[in-house]
VONUVO-662558 format. One record per residue (C-alpha): x, y, z; residue number from 0. Coordinates in nm, 3 decimals. Example, Ala and Ser with C-alpha at 12.3 -4.5 7.8 and 13.67 -1.06 7.14 Angstrom:
         x         y         z   resi
     1.230    -0.450     0.780      0
     1.367    -0.106     0.714      1
//
This chain:
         x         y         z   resi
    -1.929    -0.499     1.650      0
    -1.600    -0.461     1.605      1
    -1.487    -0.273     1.262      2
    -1.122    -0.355     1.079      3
    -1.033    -0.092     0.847      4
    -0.723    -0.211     0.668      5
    -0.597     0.069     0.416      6
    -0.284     0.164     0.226      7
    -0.134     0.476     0.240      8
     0.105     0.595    -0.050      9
    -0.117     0.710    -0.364     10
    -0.449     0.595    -0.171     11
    -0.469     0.810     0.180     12
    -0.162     1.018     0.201     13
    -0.002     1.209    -0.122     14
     0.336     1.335    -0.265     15
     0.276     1.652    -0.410     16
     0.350     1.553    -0.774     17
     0.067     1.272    -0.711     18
    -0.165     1.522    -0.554     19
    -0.340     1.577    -0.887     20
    -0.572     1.887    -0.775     21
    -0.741     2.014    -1.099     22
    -0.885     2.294    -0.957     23
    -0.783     2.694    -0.972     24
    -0.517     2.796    -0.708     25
    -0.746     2.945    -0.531     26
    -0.978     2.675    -0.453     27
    -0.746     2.403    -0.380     28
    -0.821     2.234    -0.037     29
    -0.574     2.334     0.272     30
    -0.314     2.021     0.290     31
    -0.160     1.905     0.651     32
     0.206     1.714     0.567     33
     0.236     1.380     0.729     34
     0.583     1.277     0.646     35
     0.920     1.460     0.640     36
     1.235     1.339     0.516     37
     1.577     1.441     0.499     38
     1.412     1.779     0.631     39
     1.201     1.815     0.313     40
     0.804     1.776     0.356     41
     0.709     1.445     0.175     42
     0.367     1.347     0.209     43
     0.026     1.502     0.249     44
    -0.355     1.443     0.263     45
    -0.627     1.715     0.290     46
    -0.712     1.880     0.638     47
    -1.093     1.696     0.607     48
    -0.889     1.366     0.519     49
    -0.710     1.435     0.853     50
    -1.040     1.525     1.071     51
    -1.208     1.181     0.907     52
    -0.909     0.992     0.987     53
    -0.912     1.115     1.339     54
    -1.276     1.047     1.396     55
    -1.203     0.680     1.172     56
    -0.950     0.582     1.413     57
    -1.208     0.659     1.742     58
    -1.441     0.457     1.557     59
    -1.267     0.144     1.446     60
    -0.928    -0.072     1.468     61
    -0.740     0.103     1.210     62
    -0.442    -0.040     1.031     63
    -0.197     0.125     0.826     64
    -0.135    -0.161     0.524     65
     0.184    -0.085     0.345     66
     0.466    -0.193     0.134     67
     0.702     0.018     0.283     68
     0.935    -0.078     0.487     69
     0.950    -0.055     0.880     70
     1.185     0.258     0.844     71
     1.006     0.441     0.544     72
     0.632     0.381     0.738     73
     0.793     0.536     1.098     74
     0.864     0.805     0.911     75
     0.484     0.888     0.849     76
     0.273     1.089     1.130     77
    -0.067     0.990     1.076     78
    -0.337     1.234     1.247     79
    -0.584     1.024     1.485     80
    -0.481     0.795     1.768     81
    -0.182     0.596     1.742     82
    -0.250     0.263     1.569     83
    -0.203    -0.048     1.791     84
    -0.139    -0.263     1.458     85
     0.053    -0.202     1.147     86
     0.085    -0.416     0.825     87
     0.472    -0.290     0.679     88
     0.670    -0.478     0.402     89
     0.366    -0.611     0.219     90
     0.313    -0.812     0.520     91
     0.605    -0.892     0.607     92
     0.616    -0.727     0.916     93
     0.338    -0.701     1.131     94
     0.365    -0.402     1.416     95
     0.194    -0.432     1.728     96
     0.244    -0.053     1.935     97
     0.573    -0.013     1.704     98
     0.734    -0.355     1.733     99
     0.729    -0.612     1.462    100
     0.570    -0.931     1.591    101
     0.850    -1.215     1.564    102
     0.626    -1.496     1.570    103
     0.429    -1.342     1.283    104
     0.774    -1.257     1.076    105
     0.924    -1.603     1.150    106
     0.628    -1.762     0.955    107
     0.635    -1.564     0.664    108
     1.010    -1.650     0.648    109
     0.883    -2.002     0.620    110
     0.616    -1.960     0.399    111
     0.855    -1.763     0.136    112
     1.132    -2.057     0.165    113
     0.880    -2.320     0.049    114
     0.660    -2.142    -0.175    115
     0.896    -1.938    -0.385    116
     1.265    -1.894    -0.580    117
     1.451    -1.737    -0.311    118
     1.550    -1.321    -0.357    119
     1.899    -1.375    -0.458    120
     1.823    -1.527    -0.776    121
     1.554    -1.230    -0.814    122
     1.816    -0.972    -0.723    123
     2.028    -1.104    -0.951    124
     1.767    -1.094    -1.285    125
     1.721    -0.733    -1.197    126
     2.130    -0.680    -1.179    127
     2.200    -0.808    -1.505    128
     1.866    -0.700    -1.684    129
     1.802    -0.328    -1.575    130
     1.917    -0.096    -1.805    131
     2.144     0.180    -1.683    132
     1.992     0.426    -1.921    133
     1.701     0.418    -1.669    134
     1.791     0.231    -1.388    135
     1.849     0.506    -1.140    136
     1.840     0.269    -0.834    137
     1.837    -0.091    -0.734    138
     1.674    -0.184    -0.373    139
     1.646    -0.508    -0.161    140
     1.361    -0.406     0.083    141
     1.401    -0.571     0.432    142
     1.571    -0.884     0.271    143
     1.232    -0.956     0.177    144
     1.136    -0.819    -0.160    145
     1.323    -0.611    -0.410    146
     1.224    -0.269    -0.627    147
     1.402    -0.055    -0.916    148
     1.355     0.279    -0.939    149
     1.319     0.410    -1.297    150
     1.342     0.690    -1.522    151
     0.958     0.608    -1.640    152
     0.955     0.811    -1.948    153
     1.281     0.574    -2.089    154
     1.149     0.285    -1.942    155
     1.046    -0.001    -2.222    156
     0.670    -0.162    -2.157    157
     0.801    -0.429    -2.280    158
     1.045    -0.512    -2.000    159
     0.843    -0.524    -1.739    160
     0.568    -0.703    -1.883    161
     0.893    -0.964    -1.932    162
     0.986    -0.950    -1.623    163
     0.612    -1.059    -1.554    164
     0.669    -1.355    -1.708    165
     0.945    -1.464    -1.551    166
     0.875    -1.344    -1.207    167
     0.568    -1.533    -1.219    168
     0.669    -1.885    -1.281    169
     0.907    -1.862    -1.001    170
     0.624    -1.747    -0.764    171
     0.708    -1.361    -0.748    172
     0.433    -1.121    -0.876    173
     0.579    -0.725    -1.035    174
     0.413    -0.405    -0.971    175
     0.461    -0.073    -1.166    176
     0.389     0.188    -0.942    177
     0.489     0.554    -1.035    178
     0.904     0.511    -1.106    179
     0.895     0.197    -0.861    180
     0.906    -0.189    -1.036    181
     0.845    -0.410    -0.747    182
     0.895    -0.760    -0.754    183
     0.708    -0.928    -0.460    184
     0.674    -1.308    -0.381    185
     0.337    -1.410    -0.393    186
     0.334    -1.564    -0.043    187
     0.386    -1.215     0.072    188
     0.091    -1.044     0.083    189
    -0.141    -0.737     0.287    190
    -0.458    -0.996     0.314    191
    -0.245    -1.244     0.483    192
    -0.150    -1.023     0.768    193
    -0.501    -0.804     0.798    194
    -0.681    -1.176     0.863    195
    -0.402    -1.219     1.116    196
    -0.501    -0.910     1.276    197
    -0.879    -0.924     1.220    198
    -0.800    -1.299     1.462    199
    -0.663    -1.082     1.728    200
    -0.890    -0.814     1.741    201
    -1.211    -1.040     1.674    202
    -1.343    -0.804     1.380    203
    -1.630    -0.879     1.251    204
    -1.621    -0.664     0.926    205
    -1.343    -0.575     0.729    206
    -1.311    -0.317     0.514    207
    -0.987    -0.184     0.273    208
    -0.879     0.011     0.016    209
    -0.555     0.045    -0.266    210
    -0.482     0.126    -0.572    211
    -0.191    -0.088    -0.720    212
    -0.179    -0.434    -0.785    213
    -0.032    -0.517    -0.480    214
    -0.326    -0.451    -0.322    215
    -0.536    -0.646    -0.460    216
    -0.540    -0.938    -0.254    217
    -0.622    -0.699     0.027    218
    -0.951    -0.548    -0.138    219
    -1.091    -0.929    -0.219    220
    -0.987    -1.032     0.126    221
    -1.206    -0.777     0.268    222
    -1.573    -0.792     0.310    223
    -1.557    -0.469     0.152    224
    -1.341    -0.226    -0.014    225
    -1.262     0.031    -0.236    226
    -1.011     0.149    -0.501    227
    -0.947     0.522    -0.638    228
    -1.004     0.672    -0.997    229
    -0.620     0.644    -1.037    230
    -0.297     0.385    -0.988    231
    -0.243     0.034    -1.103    232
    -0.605    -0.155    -1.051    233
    -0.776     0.187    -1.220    234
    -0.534     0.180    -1.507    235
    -0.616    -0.188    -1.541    236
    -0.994    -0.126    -1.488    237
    -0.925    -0.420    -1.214    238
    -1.295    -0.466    -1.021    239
    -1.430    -0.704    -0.775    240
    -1.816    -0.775    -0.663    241
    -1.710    -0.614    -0.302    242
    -1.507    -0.352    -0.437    243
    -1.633     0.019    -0.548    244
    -1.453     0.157    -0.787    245
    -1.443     0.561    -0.710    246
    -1.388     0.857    -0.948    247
    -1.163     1.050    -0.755    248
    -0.860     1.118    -0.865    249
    -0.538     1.220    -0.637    250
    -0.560     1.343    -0.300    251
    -0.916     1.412    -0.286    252
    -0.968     1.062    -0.343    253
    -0.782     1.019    -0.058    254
    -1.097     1.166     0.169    255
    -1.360     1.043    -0.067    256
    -1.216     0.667     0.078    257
    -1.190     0.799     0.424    258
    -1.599     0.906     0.414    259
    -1.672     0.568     0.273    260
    -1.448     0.419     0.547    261
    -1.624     0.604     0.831    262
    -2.022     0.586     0.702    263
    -1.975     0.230     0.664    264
    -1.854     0.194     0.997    265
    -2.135     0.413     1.147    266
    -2.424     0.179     0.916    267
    -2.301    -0.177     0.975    268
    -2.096    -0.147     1.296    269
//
């Protein structure tokens, strides 16, 4: 039987080393293997067991990065394992087969956004005149899909974004507060949309996922199963789902906590 495993990355597989949150002596802290560089500087990491479970994860099943970066900031990422024939970039909005976005797949999202939703300029526009400069540090339009401020989240005023909420949401956008990132997505653009495309092709016929921000939860209630970590978004909320475990992991070690889950689930029920 054929096994999806749909997962994101940032915060749930792979780490930044202020989000590694180890909280044990120097000493005893697992060996980490970096899987992104940029601008020279190492970037990402997950643990060296993450990386062997991954490897044996993608012999085992159709794995598929799930991200809301964009095409540019996920290329940048060298996951261990065997090259992924399918990833999920831009919240969906990009779909990768072997490295190229699928333009059949893009064009429909296009048209899904143009009649479901206010269109980004009037979104992009909000955020310009709204966003404080006393902790706006940068405004971003993320392949002229979706747009995201990043923050000074110490200065930041709860109260803003849960306004922006409001508004977002009767235009058809949804906001996300991860780390010093606001998103604001459109609703028609989500990860669940794009993993059922891809479970289609592949003819999977169990699906599992895992996240931690809001933005991915549409993914973990798409799946038949998934999980979340003990940090992020969904934990903070203390989001849950019937499907979805809820783990008590924290930082990168949650990272290969989901990756065991991943692979014994695939070894029971595939």
């Amino acid at each position: 039987m054929t096994v999806l495993v749909a997962s994101d990355l940032d915060r749930t597989l792979i780490y930044s080393a202020g989000a590694l949150a180890l909280a044990v002596p120097d000493a005893r802290a697992p060996r980490l293997l970096c899987v992104e560089v940029h601008e020279a500087r190492p970037l990402s990491y997950l643990t060296e067991t993450a990386a062997g479970l991954l490897t044996e994860l993608g012999d085992a099943a159709v794995f598929v990065p799930t991200t809301t970066r964009t095409r540019k900031q996920y290329q940048r990422i060298n996951l261990p394992g065997p090259a992924p024939t399918y990833a999920i970039c831009a919240n969906g909005g990009h779909l990768l087969v072997d490295g190229v976005s699928d333009g059949d797949w893009h064009a429909r999202v296009l048209a899904r956004l143009a009649d479901e939703c206010a269109p980004l300029d009037e979104v992009q526009a909000y955020l310009a005149e709204r966003a404080d400069p006393l902790w706006l540090r940068k405004h971003r339009v993320a392949e002229d899909l979706f747009a995201y401020l990043v923050v000074e989240r110490e200065l930041l005023p709860e109260e803003w974004v849960k306004n922006l909420a409001e508004w977002a949401e009767n235009r058809g956008w949804t906001v996300s507060l991860q780390g010093r990132k606001i998103y604001a997505v459109p609703k028609p653009l989500t990860k669940s949309a794009a993993m059922r495309e891809v479970a289609r092709r592949t003819g999977a016929a169990l699906t599992l996922a895992a996240g931690d921000s809001l933005l991915d939860a549409d993914l973990l209630l798409a799946a038949d199963r998934g999980w979340r970590p003990g940090h992020g978004e969904l934990a903070d909320a203390g989001w849950t789902a019937p499907a979805v475990s809820a783990l008590p992991e924290r930082g990168v070690l949650a990272g290969e906590r989901i990756l065991r889950e991943f692979l014994k689930t695939v070894r029971t029920e595939g």
